[in-house]
LOTORLUM-117351 format. One record per residue (C-alpha): x, y, z. Coordinates in steps of 0.001 Angstrom, whole numbers, padded with zeros to 6 digits, always signed. Example, Ala and Ser with C-alpha at 12.3 -4.5 7.8 and 13.67 -1.06 7.14 Angstrom:
residues 2
+012300-004500+007800 +013670-001060+007140 
***
This chain:
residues 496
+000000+000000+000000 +001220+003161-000958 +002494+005753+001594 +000955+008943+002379 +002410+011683+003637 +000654+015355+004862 +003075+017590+005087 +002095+020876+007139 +004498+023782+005261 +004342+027603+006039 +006427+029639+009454 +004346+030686+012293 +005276+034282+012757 +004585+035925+016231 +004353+039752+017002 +002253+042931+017334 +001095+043215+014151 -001359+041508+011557 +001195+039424+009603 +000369+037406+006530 +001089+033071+006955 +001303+031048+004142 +000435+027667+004106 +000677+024782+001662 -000375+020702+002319 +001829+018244+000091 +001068+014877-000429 +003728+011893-001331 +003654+008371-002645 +005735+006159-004036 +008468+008455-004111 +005872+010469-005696 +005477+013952-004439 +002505+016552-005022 +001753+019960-003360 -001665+021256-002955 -002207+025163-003279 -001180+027688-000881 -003554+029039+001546 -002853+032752+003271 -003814+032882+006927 -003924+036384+008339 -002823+036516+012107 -004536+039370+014566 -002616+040998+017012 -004694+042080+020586 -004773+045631+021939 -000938+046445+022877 -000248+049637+024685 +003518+050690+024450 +005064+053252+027272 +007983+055503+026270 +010496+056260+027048 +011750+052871+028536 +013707+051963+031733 +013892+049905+034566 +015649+049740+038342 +019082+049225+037601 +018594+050992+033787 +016653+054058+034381 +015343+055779+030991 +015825+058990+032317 +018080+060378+035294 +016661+064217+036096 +017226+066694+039108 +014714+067986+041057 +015223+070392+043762 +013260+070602+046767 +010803+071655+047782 +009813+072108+044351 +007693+069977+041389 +008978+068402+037950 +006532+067252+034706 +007718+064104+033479 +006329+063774+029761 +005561+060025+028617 +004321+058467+025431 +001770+056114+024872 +001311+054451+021718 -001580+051339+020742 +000233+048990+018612 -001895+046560+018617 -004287+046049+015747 -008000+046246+017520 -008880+049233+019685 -008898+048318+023330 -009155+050118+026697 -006224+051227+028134 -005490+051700+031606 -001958+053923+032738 -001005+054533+036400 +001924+056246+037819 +003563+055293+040942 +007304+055672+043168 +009046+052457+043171 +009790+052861+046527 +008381+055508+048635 +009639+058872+049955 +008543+060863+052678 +006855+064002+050760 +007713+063182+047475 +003892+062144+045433 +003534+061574+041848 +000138+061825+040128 -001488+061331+036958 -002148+065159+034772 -006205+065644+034503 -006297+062481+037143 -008146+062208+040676 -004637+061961+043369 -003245+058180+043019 -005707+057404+040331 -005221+055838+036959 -005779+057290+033248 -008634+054480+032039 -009630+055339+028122 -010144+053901+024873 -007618+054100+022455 -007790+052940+018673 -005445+051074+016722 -002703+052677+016304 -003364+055606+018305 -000489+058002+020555 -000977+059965+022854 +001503+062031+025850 +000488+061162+028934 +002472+063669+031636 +003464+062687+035483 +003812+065309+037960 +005944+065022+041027 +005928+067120+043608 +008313+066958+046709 +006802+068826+049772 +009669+068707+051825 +013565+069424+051077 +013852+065345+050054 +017283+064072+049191 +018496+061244+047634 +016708+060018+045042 +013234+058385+043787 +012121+056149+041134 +009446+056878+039009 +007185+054241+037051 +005047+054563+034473 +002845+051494+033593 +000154+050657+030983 -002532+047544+030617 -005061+046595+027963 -006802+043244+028640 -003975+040948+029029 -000944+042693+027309 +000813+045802+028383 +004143+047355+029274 +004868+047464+033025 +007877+048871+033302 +009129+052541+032434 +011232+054157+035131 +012555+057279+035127 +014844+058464+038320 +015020+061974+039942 +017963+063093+041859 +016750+065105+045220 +018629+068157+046068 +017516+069978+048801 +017067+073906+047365 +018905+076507+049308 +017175+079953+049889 +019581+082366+051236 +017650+084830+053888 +019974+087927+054151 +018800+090418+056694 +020343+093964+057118 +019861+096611+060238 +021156+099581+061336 +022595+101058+064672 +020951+103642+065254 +017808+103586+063155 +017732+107823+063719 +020723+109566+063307 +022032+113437+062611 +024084+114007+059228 +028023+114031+060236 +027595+111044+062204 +028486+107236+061641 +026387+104456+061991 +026859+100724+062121 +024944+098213+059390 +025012+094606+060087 +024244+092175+057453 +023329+088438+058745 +023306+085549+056525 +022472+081499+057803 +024183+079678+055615 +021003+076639+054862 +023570+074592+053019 +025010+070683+053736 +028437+071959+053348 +030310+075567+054313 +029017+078271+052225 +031517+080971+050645 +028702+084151+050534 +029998+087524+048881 +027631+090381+050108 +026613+093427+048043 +025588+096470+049246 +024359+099834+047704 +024573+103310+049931 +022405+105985+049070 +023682+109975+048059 +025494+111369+051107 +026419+107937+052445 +030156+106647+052370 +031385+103606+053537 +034525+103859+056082 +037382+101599+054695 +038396+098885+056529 +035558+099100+058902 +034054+095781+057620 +034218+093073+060273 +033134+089517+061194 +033682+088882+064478 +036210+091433+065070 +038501+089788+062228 +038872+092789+059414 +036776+091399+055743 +038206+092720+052903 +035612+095289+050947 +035364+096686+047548 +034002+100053+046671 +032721+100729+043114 +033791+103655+040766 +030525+105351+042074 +031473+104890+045373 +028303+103879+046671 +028136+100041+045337 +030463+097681+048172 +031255+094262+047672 +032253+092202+050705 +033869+089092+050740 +033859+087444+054140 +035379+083545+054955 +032854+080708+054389 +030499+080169+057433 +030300+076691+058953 +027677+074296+058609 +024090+075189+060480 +025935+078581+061329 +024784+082229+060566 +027600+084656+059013 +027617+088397+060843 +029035+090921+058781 +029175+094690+060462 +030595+097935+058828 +030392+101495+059032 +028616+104245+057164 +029166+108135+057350 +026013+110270+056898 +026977+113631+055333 +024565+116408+054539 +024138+115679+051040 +021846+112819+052374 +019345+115403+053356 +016468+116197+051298 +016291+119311+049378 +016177+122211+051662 +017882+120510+054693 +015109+118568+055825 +015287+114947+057128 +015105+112154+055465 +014704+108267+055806 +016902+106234+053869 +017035+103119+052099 +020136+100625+052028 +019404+097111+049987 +021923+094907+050632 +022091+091488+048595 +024056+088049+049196 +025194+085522+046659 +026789+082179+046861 +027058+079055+044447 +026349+075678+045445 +027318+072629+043344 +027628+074617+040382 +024510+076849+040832 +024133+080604+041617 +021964+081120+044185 +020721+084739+045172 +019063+086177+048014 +016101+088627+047809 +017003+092404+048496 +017520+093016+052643 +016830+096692+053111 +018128+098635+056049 +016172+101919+056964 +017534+104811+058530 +016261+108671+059080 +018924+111375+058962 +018008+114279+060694 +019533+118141+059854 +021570+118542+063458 +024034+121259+062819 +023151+120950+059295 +020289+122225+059678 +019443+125158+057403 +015922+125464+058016 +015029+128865+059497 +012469+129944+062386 +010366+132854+062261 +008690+133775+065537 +007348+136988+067304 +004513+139100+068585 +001547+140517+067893 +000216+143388+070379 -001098+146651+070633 +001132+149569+070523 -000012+152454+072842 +002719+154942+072009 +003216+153932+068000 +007014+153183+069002 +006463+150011+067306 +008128+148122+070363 +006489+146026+073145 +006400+147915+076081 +005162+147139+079459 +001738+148866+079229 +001159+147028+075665 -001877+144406+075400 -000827+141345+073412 -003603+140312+070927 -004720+136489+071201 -006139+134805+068399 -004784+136764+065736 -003676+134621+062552 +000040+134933+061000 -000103+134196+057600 +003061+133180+055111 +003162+133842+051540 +002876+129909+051166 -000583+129258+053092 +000897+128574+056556 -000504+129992+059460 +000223+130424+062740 -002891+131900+066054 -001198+133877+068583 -000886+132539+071910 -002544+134624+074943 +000845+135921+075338 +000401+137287+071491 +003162+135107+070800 +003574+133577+067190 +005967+130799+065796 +006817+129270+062324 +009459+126208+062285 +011268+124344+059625 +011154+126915+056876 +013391+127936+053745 +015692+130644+053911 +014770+133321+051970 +012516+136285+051062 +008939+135772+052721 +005346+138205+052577 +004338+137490+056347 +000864+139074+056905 -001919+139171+059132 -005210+138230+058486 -007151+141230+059355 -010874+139222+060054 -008483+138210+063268 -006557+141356+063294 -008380+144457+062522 -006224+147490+063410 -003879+150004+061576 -000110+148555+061958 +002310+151197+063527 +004546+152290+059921 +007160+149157+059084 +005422+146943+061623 +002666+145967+059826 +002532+143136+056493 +006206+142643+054960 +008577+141272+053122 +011505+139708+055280 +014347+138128+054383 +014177+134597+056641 +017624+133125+058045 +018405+131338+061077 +015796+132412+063867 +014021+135583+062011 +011799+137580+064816 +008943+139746+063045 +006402+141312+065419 +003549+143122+064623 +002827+146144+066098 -001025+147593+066124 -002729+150956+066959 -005445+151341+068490 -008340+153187+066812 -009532+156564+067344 -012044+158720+065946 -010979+160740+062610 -009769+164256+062930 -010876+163900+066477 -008194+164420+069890 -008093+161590+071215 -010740+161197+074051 -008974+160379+077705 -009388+156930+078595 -012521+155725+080203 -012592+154582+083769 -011998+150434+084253 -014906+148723+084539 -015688+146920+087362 -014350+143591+087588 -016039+139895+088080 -015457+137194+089752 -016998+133464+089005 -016097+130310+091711 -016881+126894+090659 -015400+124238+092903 -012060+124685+093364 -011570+127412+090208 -011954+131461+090859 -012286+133122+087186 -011609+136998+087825 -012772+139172+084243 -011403+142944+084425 -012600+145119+081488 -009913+147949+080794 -011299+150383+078143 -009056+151255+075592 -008868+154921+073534 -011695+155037+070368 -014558+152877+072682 -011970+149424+071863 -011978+146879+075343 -009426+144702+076328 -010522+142164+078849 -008948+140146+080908 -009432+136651+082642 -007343+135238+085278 -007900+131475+086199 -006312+129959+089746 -007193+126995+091541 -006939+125659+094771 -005790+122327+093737 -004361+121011+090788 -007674+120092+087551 -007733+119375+083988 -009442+120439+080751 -010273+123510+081457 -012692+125783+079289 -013777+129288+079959 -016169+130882+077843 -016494+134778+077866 -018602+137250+075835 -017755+141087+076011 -021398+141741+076219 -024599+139957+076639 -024983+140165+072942 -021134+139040+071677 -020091+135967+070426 -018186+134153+072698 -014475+133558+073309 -013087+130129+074319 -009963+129454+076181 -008136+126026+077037 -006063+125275+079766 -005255+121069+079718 -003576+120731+083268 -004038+123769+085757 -001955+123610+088854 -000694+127552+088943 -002359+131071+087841 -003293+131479+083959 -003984+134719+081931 -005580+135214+079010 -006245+138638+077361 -008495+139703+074436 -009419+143083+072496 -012671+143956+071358 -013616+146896+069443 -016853+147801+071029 -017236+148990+074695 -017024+145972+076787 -019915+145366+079063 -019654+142968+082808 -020447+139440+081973 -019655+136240+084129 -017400+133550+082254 -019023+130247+081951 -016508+127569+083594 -015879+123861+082819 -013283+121312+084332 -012781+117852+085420 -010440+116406+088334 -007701+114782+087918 
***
């Protein structure tokens, strides 16, 4: 009987893709041999998600730095190479943990997985963020994995290298914070060093106008630092030894405040000194954020503001001095040609402070003032330096082409008590029917916040005087320029 052979011919081919397999049946016997026709199979592949870039424990993909605290997005491929679309599922996690260090999935719940269709053929980036809380060190694996059905690619580390980040925190003071120009103060610039190893700091500062640093009065610890001054003269650059580990680096030095560190016209002035430190570690710059120390110069014998002070009263003769017999006027307003003003005191006294030398109108505002000034002591011109005194001298009214009429007789005088408090009023009648009156406050024991209220007639508007703290006599005189009529001050006060 004949032999029969079947003879199976064709290569089974394995991998992701659809590939074409051929095969052909043969048939032999008696040394006779015949092959049938060739039949193509077409093999499937399943859904076969791909990660990339690659990697594993001991062959990371990728070896990056991160520095902490801080975060890093690591960028990842995904790519379907399988032939039927499939759901895919990608997760993210640290190969072995790290205290603060979390990775998570972009556009995915904390710790969750990326679950989503993809078609054949499909790619897509998939990106892991890591974020380290804490200053980690060391380092952390990061894996990437993707699954779809049975197949998928588990693997895909990439590595981060943890380096702590070093902030530098300069601080800069002053000693003292309120000085007079021509004197020296003291700045001291602090610096921790936050770095694993000593830190070699240079320290930049930058002194205003009018400030000059003293050479060779930087110091650290007593030990002279060696300090550059730029062309300008106001940019120093000190360069102090490296400070130990977990150690703070004190740097003082000395400043000289001149008078061109005033503001314009002499007047004080705070100013600003920014101070910066810089230092690099492992190959990196690292820079501090501007330390600013704050000091206010004061004029002190540089002072060229002037003071303008004096009197305003009423001159009986028209000598156009103050004389014994001469009423001060209270109340009467000082004006300067720039809007300042300045009410007389009950002593008719007058002050302005911290003004510019030179030419000033000083006048008086005659709703408060409303007498003829004695010739060249009335509203003028005056050329202000230094302490300038400028009175104002006044007459006192009389009738027109009339002799003066003799002086009335004094009215007679008042007297209120409330508690402690006696209030005596005494009318004096001046030439031209014009009143001065005058109110004298005592008490028999010291009181506070005292008010006295006083009309020159039962008709006129009253007058108020202060007194805060009352523990000896007080005076206070005004002028009126009707006949003043007896009237008993209203009184208020408090104890103590």
């Amino acid at each position: 009987m004949p032999r029969v052979s079947l003879l199976l011919l064709g290569l089974l081919l394995t991998g992701a893709h659809a590939v074409p397999i051929s095969n052909t049946a043969s048939l032999q016997a008696r040394g006779l041999r015949v092959n049938s026709n060739t039949v193509e199979l077409q093999r499937t592949a399943p859904c076969d998600p791909q990660v990339t870039p690659d990697g594993t424990g001991t062959a990371p993909g990728r070896v990056l730095t991160l520095r902490t605290p801080g975060s890093v997005a690591l960028p990842y491929t995904l790519t379907q190479a399988g032939d039927v679309p499939g759901d895919v599922t990608v997760r993210a996690t640290v190969v072995t943990p790290v205290p603060g260090v979390q990775v998570t999935l972009q556009d995915a719940p904390a710790g969750m997985p990326i679950t989503g269709v993809m078609a054949a053929g499909a790619r897509r980036t998939v990106t892991v963020l890591v974020v380290a809380t804490g200053a980690a060190q060391g380092s952390v694996d990061v894996n990437v994995s993707a699954t779809c059905g049975g197949a998928g690619d588990p693997v895909n580390v990439t590595r981060l290298q943890l380096q702590p980040q070093l902030n530098l925190l300069l601080t800069h003071t002053v000693t003292p914070g309120r000085t007079e120009a021509g004197h020296v103060v003291t700045f001291t610039l602090a610096l921790p060093n936050p770095a694993p190893q000593p830190l070699g700091a240079t320290l930049t500062v930058t002194l205003p106008t009018g400030v000059s640093y003293r050479p060779g009065s930087a110091r650290v610890g007593g030990v002279p630092v060696p300090a550059t001054v730029g062309p300008d003269g106001r940019s120093v650059t000190f360069r102090p030894p490296a400070v130990g580990v977990g150690s703070t680096l004190t740097l003082m030095y000395d400043a000289l405040i001149g008078p061109q560190a005033l503001a314009d016209g002499g007047a004080e002035r705070t100013l600003d000194v920014p101070g910066v430190a810089s230092a690099t570690v492992d190959g990196e710059t690292v820079v501090s954020p501007t330390a600013t120390a704050h000091v206010l110069v004061t004029p002190g014998v540089f002072d060229r503001r002037a003071t303008v002070l004096g009197e305003v009263f009423l001159d009986g003769n028209g000598n156009g001095r103050r004389d014994p017999g001469d009423s001060p006027l209270a109340g009467a307003r000082v004006l300067l040609a720039n809007g300042q003003q300045s009410l007389t005191d009950v002593q008719g006294r007058y002050a302005f402070r911290n003004v510019e030398p030179g030419p000033w109108l000083l006048r008086l505002d005659p709703s408060t003032a409303p007498f003829q000034a004695v010739p060249g002591a009335g509203n003028r011109l005056v050329d202000v330096a230094g302490l300038t005194r400028v009175d104002f001298a006044l007459r006192v009214p009389t009738a027109q082409g009339a002799a003066p009429p003799a002086t009335p007789a004094p009215a007679p005088g008042t007297t209120v008590r409330s508690g402690p408090l006696v209030v005596t009023r005494r009318v004096t009648p001046q030439p031209g029917g014009a009143s001065v009156i005058t109110l004298t406050v005592s008490s028999a024991r010291p009181v506070l916040d005292v008010v006295i209220l006083d009309r020159s007639g039962p008709d006129g508007a009253p007058r108020e005087f202060r007194v805060a703290s009352l523990d000896a006599p007080v005076t206070f005189t005004y002028l009126t320029l009707t006949p003043a009529g007896p009237n008993d001050p209203d009184v208020l006060w408090r104890e103590p």
